[in-house]
C-alpha positions as CSV (number, residue, x, y, z in Angstrom):
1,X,14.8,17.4,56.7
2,X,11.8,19.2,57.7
3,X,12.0,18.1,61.3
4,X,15.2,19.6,61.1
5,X,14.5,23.1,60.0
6,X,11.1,23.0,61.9
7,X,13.4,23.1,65.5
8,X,13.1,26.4,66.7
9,X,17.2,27.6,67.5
10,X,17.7,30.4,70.0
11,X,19.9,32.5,68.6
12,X,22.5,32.9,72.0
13,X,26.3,32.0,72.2
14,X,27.2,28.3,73.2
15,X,28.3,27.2,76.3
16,X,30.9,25.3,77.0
17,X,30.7,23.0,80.1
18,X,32.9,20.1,81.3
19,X,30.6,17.0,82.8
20,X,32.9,15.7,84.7
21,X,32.5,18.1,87.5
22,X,30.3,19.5,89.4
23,X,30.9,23.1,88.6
24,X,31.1,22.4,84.9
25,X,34.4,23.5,84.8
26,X,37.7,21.5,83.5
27,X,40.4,20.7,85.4
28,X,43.0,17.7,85.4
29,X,41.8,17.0,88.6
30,X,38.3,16.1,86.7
31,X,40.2,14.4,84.8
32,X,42.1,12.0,87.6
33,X,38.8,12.0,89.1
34,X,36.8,10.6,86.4
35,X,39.4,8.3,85.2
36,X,40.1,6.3,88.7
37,X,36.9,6.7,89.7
38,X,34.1,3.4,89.4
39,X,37.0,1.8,86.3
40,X,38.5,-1.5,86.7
41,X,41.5,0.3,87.1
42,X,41.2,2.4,90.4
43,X,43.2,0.0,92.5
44,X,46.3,0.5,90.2
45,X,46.1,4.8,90.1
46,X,45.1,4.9,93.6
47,X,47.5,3.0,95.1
48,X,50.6,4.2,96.9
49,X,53.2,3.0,94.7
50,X,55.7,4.3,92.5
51,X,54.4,6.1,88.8
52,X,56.3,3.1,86.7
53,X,54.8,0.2,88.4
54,X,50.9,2.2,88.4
55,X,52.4,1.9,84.2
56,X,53.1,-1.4,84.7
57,X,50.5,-3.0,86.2
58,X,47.9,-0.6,84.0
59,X,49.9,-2.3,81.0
60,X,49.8,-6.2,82.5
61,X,46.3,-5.6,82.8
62,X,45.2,-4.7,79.4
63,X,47.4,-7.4,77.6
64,X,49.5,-4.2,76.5
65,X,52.9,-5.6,77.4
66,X,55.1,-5.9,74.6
67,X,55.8,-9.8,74.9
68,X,56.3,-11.2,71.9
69,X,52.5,-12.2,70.7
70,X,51.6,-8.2,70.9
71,X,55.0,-7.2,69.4
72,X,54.1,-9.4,65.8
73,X,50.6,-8.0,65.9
74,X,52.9,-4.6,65.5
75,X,54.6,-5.9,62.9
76,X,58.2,-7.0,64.4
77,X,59.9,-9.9,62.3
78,X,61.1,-11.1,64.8
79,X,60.7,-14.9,66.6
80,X,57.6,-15.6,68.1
81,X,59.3,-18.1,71.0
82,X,60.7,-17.9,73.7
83,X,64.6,-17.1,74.4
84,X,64.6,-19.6,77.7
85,X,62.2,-22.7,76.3
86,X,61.3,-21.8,73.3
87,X,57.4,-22.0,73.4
88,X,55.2,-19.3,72.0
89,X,56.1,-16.3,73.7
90,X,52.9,-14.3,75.1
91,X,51.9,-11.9,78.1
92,X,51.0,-15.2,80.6
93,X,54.0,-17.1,79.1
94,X,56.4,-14.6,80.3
95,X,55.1,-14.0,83.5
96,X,53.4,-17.3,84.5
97,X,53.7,-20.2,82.5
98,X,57.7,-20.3,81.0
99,X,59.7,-23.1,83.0
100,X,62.4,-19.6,84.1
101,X,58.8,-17.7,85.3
102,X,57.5,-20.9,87.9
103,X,60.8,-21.3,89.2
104,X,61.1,-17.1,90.3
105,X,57.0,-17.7,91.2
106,X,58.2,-20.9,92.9
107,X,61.1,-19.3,94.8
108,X,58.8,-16.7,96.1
109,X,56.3,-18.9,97.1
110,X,58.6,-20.2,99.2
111,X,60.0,-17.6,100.6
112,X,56.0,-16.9,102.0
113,X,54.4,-20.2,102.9
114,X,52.9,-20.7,99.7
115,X,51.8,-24.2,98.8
116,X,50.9,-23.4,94.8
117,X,51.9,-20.6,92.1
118,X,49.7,-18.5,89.9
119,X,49.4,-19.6,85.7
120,X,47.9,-16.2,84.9
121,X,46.9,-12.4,85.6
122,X,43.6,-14.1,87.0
123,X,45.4,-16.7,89.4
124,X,48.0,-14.2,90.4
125,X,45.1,-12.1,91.7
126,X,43.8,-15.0,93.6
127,X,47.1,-16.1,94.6
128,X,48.0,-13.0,96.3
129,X,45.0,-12.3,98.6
130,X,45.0,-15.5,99.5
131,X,48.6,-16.0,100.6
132,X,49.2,-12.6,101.3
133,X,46.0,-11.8,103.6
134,X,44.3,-9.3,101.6
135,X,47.1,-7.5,99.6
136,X,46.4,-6.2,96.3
137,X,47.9,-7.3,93.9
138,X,49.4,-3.8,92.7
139,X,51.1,-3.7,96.2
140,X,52.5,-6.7,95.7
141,X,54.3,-5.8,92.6
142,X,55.6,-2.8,94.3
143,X,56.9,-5.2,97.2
144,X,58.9,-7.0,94.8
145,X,59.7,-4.3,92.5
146,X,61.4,-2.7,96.0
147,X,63.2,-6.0,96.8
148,X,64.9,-6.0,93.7
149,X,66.0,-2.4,94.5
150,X,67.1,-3.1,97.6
151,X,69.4,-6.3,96.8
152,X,70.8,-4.0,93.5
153,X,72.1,-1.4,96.4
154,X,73.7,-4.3,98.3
């Protein structure tokens, strides 16, 4: 306690300052800034996609998708399986690992010359720079999230 009253204070008005910018001052610009910039997360806000699949992707990637594993940790009394095989329903299970989910992944492999299909978030990754020269994952979402579009306007 002495230490503490032994500090000399100056007795001026505070300062506000915002760290995240150079000019100490806020802006939601900071704010984008900061948040895209050096996170794991940079190649979803940056890229040229549409808002909901930036959502998407940003949800996929934090295991924040409300499959059926994070929905009972909320509480829901509902079944834990799966309506198409009746396995444990979590995030990899619905996108990768349920007999309906290989056959879409296997259909599109397919479609581009791929010889294998991806069993989680990690593979998928993999899976698309390698069969798709490069591509980011993100974009790739957005590719199929447009393909869907397109054969709905059909």
């Amino acid at each position: 306690m002495n230490d503490i009253y032994s500090y000399p204070f100056d007795n001026i008005q505070d300062e506000v300052t915002w760290k995240c910018n150079k000019n100490g001052i806020f802006s939601t610009s900071s704010v984008y800034d900061f948040l895209t910039s050096g996170h794991s997360f940079s190649h979803i806000w940056k890229a040229n996609i549409p808002h909901r699949i930036k959502i998407f992707m940003w949800l996929l990637e934090n295991n924040a998708v409300l499959a059926k594993d994070n929905m009972i940790r909320r509480n829901w009394l509902g079944s834990p399986t799966c309506y198409f095989c009746s396995s444990a329903e979590n995030m990899d299970h619905l996108f990768f690992l349920c007999p309906v989910a290989k056959v879409l992944w296997g259909w599109l492999g397919y479609m581009h010359g791929a010889t294998n299909i991806p069993e989680s978030l990690v593979q998928y990754k993999h899976w698309v720079k390698h069969w798709f020269r490069g591509a980011c994952g993100v974009h790739f979402w957005c590719r199929c999230d447009l393909l869907g579009y397109l054969e709905k306007k059909k």
